[in-house]
N, C-alpha and C positions, 0 to 999 in steps of 0.2 A: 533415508532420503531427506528428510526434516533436518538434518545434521548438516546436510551437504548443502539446500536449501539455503539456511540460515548463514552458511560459511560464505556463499558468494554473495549476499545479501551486505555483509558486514565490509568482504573485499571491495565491495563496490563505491560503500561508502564512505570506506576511507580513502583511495584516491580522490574522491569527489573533492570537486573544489568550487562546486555552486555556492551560491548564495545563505547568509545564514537562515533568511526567512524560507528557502528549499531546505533547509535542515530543519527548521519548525514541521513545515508542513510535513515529513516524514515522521519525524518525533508524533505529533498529533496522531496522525494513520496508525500509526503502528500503536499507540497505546487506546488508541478507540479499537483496533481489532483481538487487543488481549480482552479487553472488556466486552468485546461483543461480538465474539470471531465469527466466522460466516458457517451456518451451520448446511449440511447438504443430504439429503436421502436419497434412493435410487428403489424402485420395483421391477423385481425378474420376476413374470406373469409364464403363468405352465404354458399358454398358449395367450391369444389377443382373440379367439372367436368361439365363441359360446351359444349354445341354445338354453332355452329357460328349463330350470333344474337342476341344471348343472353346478357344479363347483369352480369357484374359480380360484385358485390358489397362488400366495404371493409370495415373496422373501424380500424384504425390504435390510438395506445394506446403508450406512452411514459413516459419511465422511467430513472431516475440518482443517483444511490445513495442509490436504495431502496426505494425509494421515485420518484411519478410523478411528470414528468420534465415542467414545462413551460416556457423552456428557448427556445426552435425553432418554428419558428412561419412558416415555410415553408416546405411542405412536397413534396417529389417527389417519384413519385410510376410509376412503370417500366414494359411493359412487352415486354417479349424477345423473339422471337423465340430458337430453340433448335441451332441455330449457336451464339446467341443473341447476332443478330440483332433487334434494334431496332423497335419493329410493333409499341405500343402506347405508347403516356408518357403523366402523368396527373400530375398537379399540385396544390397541396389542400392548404389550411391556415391551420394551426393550431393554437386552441383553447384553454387556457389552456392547457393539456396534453393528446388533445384526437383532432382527426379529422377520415372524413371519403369521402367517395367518390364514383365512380363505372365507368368501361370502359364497354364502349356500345363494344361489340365482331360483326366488323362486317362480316357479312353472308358470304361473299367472305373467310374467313381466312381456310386454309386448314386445315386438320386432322392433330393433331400432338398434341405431349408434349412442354407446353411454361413454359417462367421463372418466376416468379416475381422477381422483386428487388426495394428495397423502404429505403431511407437513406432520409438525412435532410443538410444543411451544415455543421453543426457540427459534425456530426457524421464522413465526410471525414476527419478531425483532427487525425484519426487511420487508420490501416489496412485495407484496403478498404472489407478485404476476412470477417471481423467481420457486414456486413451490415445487414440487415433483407433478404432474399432468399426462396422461393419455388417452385415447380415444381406444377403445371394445369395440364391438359387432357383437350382439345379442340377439338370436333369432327365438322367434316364438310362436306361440300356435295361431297366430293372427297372419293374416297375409301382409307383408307389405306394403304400405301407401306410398304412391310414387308422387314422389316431390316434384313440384315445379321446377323443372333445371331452370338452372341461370341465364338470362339472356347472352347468348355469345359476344356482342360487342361491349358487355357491362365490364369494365376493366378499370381498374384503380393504378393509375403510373404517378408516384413520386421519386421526386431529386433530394438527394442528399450531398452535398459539399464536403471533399473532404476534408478533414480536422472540422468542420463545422463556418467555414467560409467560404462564399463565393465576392474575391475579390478582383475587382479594374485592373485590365492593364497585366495582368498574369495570367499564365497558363491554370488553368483550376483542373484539379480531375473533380468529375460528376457520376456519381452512385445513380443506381435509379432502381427501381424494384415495382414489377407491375403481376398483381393479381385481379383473381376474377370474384364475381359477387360474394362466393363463399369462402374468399379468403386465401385458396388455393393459388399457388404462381404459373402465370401463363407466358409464352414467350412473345415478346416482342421486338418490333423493327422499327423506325422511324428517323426523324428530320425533326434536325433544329434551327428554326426561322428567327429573324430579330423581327421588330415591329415593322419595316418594309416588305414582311412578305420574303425577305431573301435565305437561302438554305446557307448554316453557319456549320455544320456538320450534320452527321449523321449517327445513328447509333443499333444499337441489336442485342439483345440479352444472349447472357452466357448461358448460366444456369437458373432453373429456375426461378426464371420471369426476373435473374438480375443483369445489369452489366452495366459499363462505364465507361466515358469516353472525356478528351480534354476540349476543355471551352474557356476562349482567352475573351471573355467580357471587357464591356465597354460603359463605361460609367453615364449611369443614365438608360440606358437601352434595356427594355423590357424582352423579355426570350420567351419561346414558346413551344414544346414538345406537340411533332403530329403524329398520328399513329394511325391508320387504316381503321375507319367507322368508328372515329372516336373524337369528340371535340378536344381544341389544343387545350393542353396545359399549361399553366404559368411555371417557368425556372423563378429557383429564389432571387429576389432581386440584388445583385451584385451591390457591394461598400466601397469607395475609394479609397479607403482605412482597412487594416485587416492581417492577419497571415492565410496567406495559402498553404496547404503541407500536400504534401504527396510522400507516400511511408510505400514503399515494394519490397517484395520476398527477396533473398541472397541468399548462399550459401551458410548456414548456422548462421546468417544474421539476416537484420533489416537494415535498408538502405533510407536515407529520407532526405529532401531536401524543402525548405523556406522559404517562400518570396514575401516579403512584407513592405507595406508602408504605413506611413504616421510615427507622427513623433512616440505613441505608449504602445507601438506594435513591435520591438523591436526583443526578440526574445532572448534570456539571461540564459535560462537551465531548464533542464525538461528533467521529470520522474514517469518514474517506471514504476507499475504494480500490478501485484497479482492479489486478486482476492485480499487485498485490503496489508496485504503484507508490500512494501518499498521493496523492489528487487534492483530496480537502481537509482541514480540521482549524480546528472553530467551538466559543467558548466559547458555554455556555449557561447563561441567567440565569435562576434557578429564581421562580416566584410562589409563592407557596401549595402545592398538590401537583397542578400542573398547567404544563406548556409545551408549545408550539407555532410552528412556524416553518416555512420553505423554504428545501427546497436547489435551488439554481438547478444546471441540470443542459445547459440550451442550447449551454456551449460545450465541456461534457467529449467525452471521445471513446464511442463505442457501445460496448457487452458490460455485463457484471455488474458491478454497482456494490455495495458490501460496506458495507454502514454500520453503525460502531459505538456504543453509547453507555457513557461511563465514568462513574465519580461521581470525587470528587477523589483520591481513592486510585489510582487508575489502574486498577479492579477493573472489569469488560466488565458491566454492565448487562441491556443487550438488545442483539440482533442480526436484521439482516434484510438480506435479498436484493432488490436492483430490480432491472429492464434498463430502461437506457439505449438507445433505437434513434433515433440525432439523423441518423443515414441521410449522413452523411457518406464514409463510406465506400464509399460507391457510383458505380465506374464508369461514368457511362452509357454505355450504347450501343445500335444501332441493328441489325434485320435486313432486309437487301434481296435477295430472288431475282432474279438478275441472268439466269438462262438456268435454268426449270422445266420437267422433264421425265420423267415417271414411265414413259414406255413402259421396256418391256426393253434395258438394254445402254445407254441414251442418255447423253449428259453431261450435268452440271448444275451449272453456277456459281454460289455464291450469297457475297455479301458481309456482315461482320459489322462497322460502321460505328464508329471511335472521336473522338468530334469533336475531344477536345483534344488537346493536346500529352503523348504517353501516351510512356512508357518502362516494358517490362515484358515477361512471362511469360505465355503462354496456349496451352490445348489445346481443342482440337476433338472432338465425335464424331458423327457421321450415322449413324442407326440405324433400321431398320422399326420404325414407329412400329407393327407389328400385333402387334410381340413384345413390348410392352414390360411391364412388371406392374401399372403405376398410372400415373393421367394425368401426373404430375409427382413427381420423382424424392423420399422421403421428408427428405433432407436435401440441403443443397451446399455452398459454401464460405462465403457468409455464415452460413449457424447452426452452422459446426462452428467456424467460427474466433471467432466470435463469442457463442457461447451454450453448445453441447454440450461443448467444451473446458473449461470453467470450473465447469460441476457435473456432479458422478458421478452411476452411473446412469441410468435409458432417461428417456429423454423421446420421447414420441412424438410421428411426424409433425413434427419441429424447423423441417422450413421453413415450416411454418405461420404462426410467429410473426414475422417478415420479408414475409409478405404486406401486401395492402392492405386485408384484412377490416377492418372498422370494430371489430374485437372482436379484435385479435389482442392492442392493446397491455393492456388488458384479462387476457387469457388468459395471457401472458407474466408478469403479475403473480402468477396464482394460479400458475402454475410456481413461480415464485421464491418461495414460502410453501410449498410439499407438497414440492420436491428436498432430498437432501441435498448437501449444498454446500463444506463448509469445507476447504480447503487448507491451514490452519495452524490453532492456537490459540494466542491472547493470552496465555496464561499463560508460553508459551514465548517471544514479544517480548518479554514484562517481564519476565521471566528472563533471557531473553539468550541462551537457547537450544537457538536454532531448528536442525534437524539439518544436519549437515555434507553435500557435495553426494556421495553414494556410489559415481556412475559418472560418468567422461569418456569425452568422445567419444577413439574410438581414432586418430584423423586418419588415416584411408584402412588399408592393411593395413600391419603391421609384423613384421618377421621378425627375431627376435634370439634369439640364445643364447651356446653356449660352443663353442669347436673345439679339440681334443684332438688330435695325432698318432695315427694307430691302430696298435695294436699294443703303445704303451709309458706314455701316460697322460699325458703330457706335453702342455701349453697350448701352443696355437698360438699363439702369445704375441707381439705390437707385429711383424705381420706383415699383408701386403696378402691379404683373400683376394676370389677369385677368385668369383664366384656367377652362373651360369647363370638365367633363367626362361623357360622356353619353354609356350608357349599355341596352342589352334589358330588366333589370331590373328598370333602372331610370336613375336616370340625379344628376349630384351633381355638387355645385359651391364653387369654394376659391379663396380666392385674396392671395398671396403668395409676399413676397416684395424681390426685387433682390439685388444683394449688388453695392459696386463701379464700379465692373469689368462686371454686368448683368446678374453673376449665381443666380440661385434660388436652395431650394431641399425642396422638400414634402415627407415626411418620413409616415411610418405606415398606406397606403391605402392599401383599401381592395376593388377590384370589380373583376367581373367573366369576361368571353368571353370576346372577341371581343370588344373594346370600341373605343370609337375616344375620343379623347382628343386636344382640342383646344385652343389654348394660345392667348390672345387678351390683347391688351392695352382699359384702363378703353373704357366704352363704350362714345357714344357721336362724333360729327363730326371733333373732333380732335384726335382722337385715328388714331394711328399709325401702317401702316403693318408690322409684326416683323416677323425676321426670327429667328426658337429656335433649336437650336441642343443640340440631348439630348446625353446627358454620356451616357455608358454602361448599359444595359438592365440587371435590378437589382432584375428579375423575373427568364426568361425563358432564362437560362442560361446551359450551358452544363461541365461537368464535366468528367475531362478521369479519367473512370470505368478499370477495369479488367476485361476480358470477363468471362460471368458467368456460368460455364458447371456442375449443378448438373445431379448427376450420377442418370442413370434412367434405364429402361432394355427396349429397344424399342420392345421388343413383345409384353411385357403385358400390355400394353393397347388396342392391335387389332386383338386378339383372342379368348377375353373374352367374359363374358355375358353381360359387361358393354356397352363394345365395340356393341352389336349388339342393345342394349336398348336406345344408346344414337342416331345412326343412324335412327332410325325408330322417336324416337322423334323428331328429325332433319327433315324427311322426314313430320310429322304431321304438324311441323311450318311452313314451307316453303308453306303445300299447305293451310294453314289456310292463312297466309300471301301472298299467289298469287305469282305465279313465273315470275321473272323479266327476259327479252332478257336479252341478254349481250352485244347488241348492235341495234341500228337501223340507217339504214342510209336516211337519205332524200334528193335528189337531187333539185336545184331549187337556183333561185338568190336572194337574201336579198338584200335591200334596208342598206345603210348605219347605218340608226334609226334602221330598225329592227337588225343590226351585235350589237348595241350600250347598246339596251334594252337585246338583247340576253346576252352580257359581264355583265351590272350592275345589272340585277332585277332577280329576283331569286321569286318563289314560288306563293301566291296569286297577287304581287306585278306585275308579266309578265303582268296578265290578264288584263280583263278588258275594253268590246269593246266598252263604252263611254269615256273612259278612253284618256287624250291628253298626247303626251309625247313633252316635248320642247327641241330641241338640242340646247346645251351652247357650246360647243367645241371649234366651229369655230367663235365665236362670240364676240365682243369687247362690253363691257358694261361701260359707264363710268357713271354711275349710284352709288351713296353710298354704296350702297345696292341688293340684288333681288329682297325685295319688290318692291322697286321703278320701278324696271325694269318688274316684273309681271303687276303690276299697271295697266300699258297701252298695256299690252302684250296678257292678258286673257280675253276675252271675260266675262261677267259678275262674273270679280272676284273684290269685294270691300273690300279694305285694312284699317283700321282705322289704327290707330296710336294713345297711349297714353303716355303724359311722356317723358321726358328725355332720359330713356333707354329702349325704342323701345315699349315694352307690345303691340307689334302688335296684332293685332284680325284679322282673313280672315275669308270671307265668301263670300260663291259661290254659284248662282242661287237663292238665297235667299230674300224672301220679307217679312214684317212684324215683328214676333216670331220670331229672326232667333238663327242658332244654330252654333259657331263656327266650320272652318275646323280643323280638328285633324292634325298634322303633325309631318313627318320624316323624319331622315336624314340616309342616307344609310343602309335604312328598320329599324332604331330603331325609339322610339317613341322621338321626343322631344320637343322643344318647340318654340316661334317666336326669343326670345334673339340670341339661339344659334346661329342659321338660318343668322340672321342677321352682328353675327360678323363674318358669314366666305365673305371673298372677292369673292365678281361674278367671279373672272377667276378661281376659285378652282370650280367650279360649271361644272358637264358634262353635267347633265340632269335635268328636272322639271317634273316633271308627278302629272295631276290634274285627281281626280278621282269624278265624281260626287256622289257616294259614294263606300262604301269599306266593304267587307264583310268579309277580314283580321282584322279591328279597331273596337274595344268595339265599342257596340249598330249597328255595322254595319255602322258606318260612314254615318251617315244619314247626316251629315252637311257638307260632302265631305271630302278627305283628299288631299295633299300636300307632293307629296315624292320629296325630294332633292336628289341629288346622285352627290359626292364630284368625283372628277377629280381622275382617275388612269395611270398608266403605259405612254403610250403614249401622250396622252392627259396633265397630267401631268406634262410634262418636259417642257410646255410650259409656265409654269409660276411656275416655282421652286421656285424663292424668295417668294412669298406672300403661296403660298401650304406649305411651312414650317412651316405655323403655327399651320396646322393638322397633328396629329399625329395619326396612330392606333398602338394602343398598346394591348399584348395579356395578358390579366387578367389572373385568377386562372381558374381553369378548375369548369365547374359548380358541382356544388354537388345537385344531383334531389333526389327528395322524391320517397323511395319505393310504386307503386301501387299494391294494394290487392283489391280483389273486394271485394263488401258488398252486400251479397245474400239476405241480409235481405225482399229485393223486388226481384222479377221474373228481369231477366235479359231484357233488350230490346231486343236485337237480340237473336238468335240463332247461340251458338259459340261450340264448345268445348275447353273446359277449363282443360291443360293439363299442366299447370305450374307444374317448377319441386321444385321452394322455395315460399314456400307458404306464408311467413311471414318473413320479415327485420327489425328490428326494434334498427337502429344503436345507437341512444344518448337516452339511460332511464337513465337518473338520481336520484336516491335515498337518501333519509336523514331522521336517527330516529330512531325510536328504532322497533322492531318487523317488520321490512319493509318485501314487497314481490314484484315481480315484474312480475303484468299482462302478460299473453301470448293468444291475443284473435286474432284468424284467422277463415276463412270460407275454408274450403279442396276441391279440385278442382275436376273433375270429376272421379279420377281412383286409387288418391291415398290412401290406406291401410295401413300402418305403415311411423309413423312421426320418424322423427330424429330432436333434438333439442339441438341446442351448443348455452349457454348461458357463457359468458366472462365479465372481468373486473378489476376496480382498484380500492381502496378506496384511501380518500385522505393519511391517513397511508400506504399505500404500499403496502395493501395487495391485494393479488390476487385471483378472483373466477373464476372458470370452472367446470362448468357442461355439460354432453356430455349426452344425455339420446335417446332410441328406445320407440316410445310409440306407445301401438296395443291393443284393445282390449283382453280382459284376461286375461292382467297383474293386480300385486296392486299395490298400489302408495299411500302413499308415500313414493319416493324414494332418499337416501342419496346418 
């Protein structure tokens, strides 16, 4: 598609016979969008209504150019309350041109409408208002607060001119766009007076709270919009100077015609672009004070089409907005219930049919269609990659305009005259400049700084170091070599939660304690947002049938999941160890009443090591030693057969090396377990928790504690669980899931592809809903939204 893109791109500009300063201004565009191309994400949500607990699961998809992006490798996904304020933030990798993720919704979160918001660093390079955004419903164990609705006659009507003039003495057509208090579009009707009091015409919104009508001003005369229980508006005031344009739909093209006067209004050549890419560039031959023509629009690509008009000076004229929908873009495909079954617990196979030869990325969701908010999802991936990306500000209901109403393309038009829109200004292409690009992506996590000797201040200078990462997933090791001055930097790692990271000089009894400071944190980083306020109507989500459906399901989890105090208090004196274990151990780790715990705190060890110091510390603990670099082995109580101790360091799993390069004064606690029923096979050979020096403890030996680090990784990305009825369940639950199936990264390639849809249906639910999304590596886009129920047919396009 890029290939054929760029081929009419190039055709266009060679017949061109504009101006050379329009071959600048092209030249400029185009080489500011190689530098700074326009970056785009999209979120496919399992569902949009949630009660607190719940999970809410995403797939975020990226595109640049028409084509999937793999140029940002860091994703950050946002959710806001309705002041947004920051509740959660997660932070995913991205993977080639697709990632995915999910925010546990905890149970506490009150009843309300949240936001999302999900950018990348690249994408802050623009308009922060062009991000990816959506509005939730989140129901909670609190009753809803009923908002003061809007006063009915509180209505916002402005005019917009189109190309951006309202000129004397010409036909003008007039935009106009009227919402209500909260931002929502209401319709209207009305009369336009001049300053006598006389009616000049009339007008009446199309579609949501837009519509348009022609008004031939009179130079000098002030206009004035009336509208039932609403004081008049002021129309912009009319130029005697100026171009009027008027741009209408045609068959594979646009129609437009010019009335202009003044001597500098007199227009040379107009360009054409798409997201920052020239699609054309046409001289224009003036008559009189009158032109008209067409832009053939048949073989461009779909989205926002920007059209300018210059005079010979190279000075922007007029401006307006069209959409393009040449439907190109579109995936088809096909849905067939291959195996229908709503009773309780049954399976259900249904297939999602791709006829052609498809290479690409797609996710799944099965959801009770009885929970859902609205018959069909307000937006999806054709109008966010296609339309909402491209102008700031709400648009409501987006996928509207991508239907098959006979009124959308219509409707789509008056969008493009009432949004605002502009991504750059002309003044800064024929200047030359346009801003420089502010953020890069960080290419995965990076760790660099400086490493000092401790003690004497001295660079660890053109030496191998040694660096640790341990995770509750694994353990990984690199030697990294520092330069003259003792910086180091490790570029493109990728690990989740929580990790410690440990910096050590080679091992063996001449390694040295270093201290390492690290640069700026090149992960979990904050970026100043705009505060995000999509318009929403706070009744209608706590009046409704939804509203009462989602409460009661609320009320069924809470009592399946057992209701938690919200406080307990227990009076009584702790013992120092027990304040110490209370601060470090957390979960099975607390337990454990053969269990010994060793307090390090207050303790001077001058010992190489802990081993050495456990050695003669633990009652039948035998430490071997193999090797040069440590390959210690422990084992505890053990004779004969015996079976190594497992061991951890601040409850993750890891292993003797680690253990060994950290310095006994980083050490708070020791805890020996004679076995462990946290650790694979149940720790039958005992285990060994470590627990590294915090807060107070800590400051006690800051030089050598330098050399551990915790650092916060990507946020985990968990696998969707569904259960498999195929056997009788163990317990006795009810099974009231409201998404029955997740199925974020299916990958497809080949010819006649289809894409499995097998889940088991939970106890209650009757009619499925199923939104199937995606990209090929061409660009094209699939969405399928489908209601599946008994005594439909299928298959359905």
């Amino acid at each position: 598609m890029m290939r054929f893109f760029k081929l009419i791109a190039v055709l266009l500009l060679v017949i061109s016979t504009a101006p050379a300063s329009g071959q600048d201004f092209a030249d400029r565009l185009n080489t500011w969008n190689e530098k700074n191309p326009i970056e785009k994400t999209y979120l496919q949500l399992d569902r949009e209504a949630y009660f607190s607990g719940q999970t809410l699961w995403f797939k975020a998809y990226f595109m640049s150019g028409f084509l999937p992006s793999a140029a940002n490798s860091t994703l950050f996904v946002e959710l806001l309350n309705n002041r947004s304020d920051l509740v959660i933030k997660k932070i995913v990798p991205v993977f080639g041109a697709l990632s995915y993720g999910q925010f546990d919704l905890p149970d506490s979160l009150p009843t309300g409408s949240y936001q999302l918001r999900a950018y990348t660093p690249l994408m802050l390079n623009f308009d922060k208002r062009y991000l990816f955004s959506q509005r939730i419903q989140i129901y909670g164990r609190n009753k809803p607060r009923t908002a003061p609705s809007a006063a009915a006659s509180a209505v916002a009507l402005r005019f917009f001119p189109e190309g951006g003039n309202l000129v004397s003495g010409f036909p003008n057509n007039m935009a106009f766009k009227a919402v209500d208090a909260n931002g929502l579009p209401v319709p209207v009707s009305g009369e336009i007076r001049d300053e006598q009091n006389r009616r000049t015409t009339t007008f009446i919104s199309r579609h949501d709270g837009m519509g348009q009508f022609i008004l031939t001003p009179v130079t000098g005369i002030q206009y004035h919009a009336f509208i039932a229980g609403q004081p008049p508006v002021n129309l912009p005031q009319s130029n005697p100077e100026g171009l009027a344009l008027q741009l209408k739909n045609g068959n594979n093209a646009k129609t437009f015609s010019l009335n202009y006067s003044g001597s500098r209004q007199t227009p040379a050549y107009m360009v054409g672009q798409i997201q920052h890419q020239v699609v054309f560039k046409q001289a224009l031959a003036a008559t009189g004070n009158k032109i008209s023509g067409i832009i053939q629009t048949g073989n461009l690509p779909s989205g926002v089409l920007q059209v300018t008009f210059f005079n010979k000076d190279g000075m922007p004229l007029a401006e307006r907005l069209t959409f393009i929908n040449n439907k190109e873009y579109i995936l088809p495909a096909s849905f067939r219930a291959d195996t229908l079954n709503n009773a309780p617990r049954k399976k259900n196979h249904f297939s999602i049919i791709l006829p052609d030869s498809v290479t690409g990325n797609f996710s799944v969701s099965v959801t009770d269609a009885g929970y859902e908010s609205g018959a069909y999802r307000p937006q999806n991936i054709y109008s966010s990659f296609l339309l909402t990306s491209d102008i700031p500000g709400y648009v409501h209901e987006p996928r509207y305009y991508f239907s098959n109403d006979p009124g959308a393309a219509e409707a789509a038009e008056l969008l493009m005259l009432t949004n605002g829109w502009r991504r750059f200004k002309w003044t800064d292409v024929a200047a030359n400049t346009q801003p420089e690009p502010q953020h890069k992506d960080p290419g995965f996590i990076s760790l660099s700084g400086k490493a000092t000797i401790a003690g004497s201040g001295k660079s660890f200078s053109d030496r191998d170091l040694l660096v640790w990462v341990a995770t509750d997933s694994g353990r990984s090791l690199q030697m990294v070599k520092t330069d003259a001055e003792g910086r180091f930097k490790m570029d493109s790692m990728i690990f989740f939660n929580k990790a410690r990271v440990l910096f050590s000089d080679v091992m063996g009894k001449k390694n040295k304690f270093l201290t390492i400071k690290l640069n700026a944190d090149s992960l979990t980083r904050s970026y100043a947002l705009p505060p995000l306020a999509i318009p929403y109507d706070p009744l209608q989500a706590t009046g409704n049938a939804l509203a009462s459906k989602m409460s009661t399901a609320y009320f069924d989890y809470t009592r399946g999941e057992g209701v938690m105090l919200d406080s307990v208090v227990v009076l009584g004196t702790k013992t120092r160890l027990q304040k110490l274990e209370e601060r470090y151990m957390s979960g099975l780790f607390a337990g454990g009443i053969n269990a010994r715990t060793i307090d390090l705190t207050r303790e001077f060890i001058p010992n190489q090591n802990i081993f050495d110091y456990l050695q003669g510390r633990v009652p039948s603990l035998t430490i071997e030693r193999g090797g040069q670099f440590g390959n210690y082995r422990l084992y505890y109580r053990q004779a004969g057969t015996r079976q190594p101790m497992q061991l951890y360091m601040d409850e993750v799993p890891t292993d003797a090396g680690m253990i060994e390069a950290i310095p006994p004064s980083d050490i708070a606690l020791v805890k020996v377990f004679p076995n462990f029923v946290g650790a694979p096979g149940g720790g039958s050979g005992g285990v060994l928790a470590v627990y590294t020096k915090r807060g107070d403890e800590l400051n006690h030996a800051m030089e050598s504690s330098a050399t551990i680090v915790d650092y916060e990784g990507y946020s985990i990305m968990k696998e969707f669980y569904a259960p498999d009825y195929a056997k009788p369940a163990e317990n006795s639950y009810n099974d009231y899931r409201l998404t029955l199936d997740w199925e974020p990264e299916i990958f497809i390639s080949g010819k006649d592809q289809r894409i499995p849809v097998t889940f088991y249906n939970n106890d209650r639910t009757k009619r499925f809903k199923i939104v199937a999304e995606g990209i090929t590596t061409t660009g094209k886009l699939m969405m399928l939204e489908r209601y599946v129920e008994p005594g439909q047919k299928y298959i359905v396009k």
